[in-house]
NUVOTI-519869 format. One record per residue: residue in three letters; x, y, z negated of N, C-alpha, C in turn. Coordinates in steps of 0.2 Angstrom, whole numbers, plus 5000, padded with zeros to 4 digits. Layout:
# residues N
ALAXYZXYZXYZ;...
This chain:
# residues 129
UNK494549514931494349534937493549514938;UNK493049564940492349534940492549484947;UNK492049424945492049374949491549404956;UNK491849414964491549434968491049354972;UNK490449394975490249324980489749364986;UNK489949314991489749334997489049294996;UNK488249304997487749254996487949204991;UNK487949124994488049084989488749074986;UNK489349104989490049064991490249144984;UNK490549084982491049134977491749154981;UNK492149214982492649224985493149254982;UNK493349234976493649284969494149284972;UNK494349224971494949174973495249184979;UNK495049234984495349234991495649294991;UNK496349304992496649374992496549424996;UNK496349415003495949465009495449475006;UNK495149434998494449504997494449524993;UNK494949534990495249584983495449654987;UNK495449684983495249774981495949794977;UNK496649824979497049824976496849884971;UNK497249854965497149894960497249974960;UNK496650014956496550094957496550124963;UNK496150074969496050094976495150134976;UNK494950104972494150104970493950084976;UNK494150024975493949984980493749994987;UNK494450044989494250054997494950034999;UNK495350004996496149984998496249904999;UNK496349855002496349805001497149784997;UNK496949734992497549724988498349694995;UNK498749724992499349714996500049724993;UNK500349724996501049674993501549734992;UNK501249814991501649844992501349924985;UNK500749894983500549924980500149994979;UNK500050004987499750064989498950044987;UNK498850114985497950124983497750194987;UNK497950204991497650274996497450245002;UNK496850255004496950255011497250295016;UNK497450355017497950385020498550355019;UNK498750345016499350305015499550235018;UNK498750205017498850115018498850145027;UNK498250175030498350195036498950225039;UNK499450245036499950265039500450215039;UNK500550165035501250125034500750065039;UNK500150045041499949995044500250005052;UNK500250085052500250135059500950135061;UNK501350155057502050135057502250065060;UNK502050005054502249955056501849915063;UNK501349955063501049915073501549965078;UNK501850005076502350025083503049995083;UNK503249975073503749935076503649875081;UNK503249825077502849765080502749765087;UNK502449815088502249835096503149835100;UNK503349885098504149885103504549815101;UNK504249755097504849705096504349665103;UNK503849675102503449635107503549655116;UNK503549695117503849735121504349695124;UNK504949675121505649655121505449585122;UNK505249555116505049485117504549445124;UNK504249475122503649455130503749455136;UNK503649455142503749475149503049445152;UNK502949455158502149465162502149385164;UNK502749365163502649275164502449225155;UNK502349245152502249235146501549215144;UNK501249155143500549155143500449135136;UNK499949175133500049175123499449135125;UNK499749115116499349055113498849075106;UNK498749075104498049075097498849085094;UNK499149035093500049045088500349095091;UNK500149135096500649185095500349245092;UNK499549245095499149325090499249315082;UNK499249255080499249235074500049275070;UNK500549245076501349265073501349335077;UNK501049405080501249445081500549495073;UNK500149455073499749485068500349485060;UNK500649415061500849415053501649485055;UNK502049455062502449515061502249605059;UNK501549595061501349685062501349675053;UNK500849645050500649665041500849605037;UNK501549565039501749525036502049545028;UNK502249635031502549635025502049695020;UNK501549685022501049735017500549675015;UNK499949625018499649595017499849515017;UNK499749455010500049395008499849375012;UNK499049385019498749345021498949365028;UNK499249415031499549425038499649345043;UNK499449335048499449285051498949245050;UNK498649225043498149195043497649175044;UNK496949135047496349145049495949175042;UNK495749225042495149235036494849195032;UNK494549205029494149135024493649195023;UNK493549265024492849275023492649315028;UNK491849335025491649335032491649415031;UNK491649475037491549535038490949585041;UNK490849625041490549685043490949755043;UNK490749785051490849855048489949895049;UNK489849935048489249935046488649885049;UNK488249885053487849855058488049775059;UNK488749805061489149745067489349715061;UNK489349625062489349575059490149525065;UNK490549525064491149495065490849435065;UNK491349375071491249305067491349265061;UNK490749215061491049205054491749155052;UNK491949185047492649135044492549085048;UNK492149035044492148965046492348945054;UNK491948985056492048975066492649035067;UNK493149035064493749065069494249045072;UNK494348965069494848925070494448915076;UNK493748865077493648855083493548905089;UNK493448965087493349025093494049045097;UNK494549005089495349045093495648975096;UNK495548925097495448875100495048855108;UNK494548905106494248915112494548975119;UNK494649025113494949085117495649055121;UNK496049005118496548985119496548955126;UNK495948895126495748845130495548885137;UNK495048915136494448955142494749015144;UNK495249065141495549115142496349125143;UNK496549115140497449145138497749095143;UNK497549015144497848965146497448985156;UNK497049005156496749015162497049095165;UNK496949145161497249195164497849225160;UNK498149265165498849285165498649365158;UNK498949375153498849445151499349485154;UNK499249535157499849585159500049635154;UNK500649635153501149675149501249715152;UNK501149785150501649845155502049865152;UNK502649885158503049895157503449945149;UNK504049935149504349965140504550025143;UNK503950065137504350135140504850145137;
């Protein structure tokens, strides 16, 4: 595998920045060994509406989430496609223009969202159709 690097940081090593194999590198490597994006897009789509209706069930409008629950509703939605589902990144992203926060500040950012936000205001669930 050619060694990848972001600037100075080498990131061969970190499985959310590998390219599954015969993707041409537009597939992130995964646990299920899909290399199509129509594909990878359709079984992510599926499994966010189971995830979504277990959340539904699980939750109620008295429920004030925590940085640990986005984490375990992330890992439930692509636990079973991506080794790194629920985890904070380790690298940094862009989608074209737009620059995401960096890795390194997401543990503090989701700590802050926790502190300043979620713990301060109520998120409303609506109702399970």
């Amino acid at each position: 595998m050619k060694k990848k690097s972001r600037g100075r940081y080498d990131i061969s090593g970190l499985v959310e920045a590998q390219f599954g194999p015969g993707s041409r590198g537009r597939v992130l490597r995964n646990l299920l060994g899909i290399a199509r994006v129509r594909e990878m897009n359709s079984v992510e789509t599926v499994a966010l509406q189971s995830a979504m209706d277990s959340f539904f069930r699980r939750f109620d409008e008295e429920h004030r989430f925590t940085a640990q629950d986005i984490r375990d509703m992330h890992r439930e939605w692509l636990g079973s496609i991506y080794a790194w589902a629920g985890e904070y990144r380790g690298v940094n992203v862009s989608k074209g223009d737009f620059v995401f926060a960096a890795a390194a500040r997401v543990p503090a950012l989701m700590r802050e969202l926790e502190q300043d936000v979620l713990a301060v205001h109520a998120v409303q669930i609506p109702a399970a159709r």
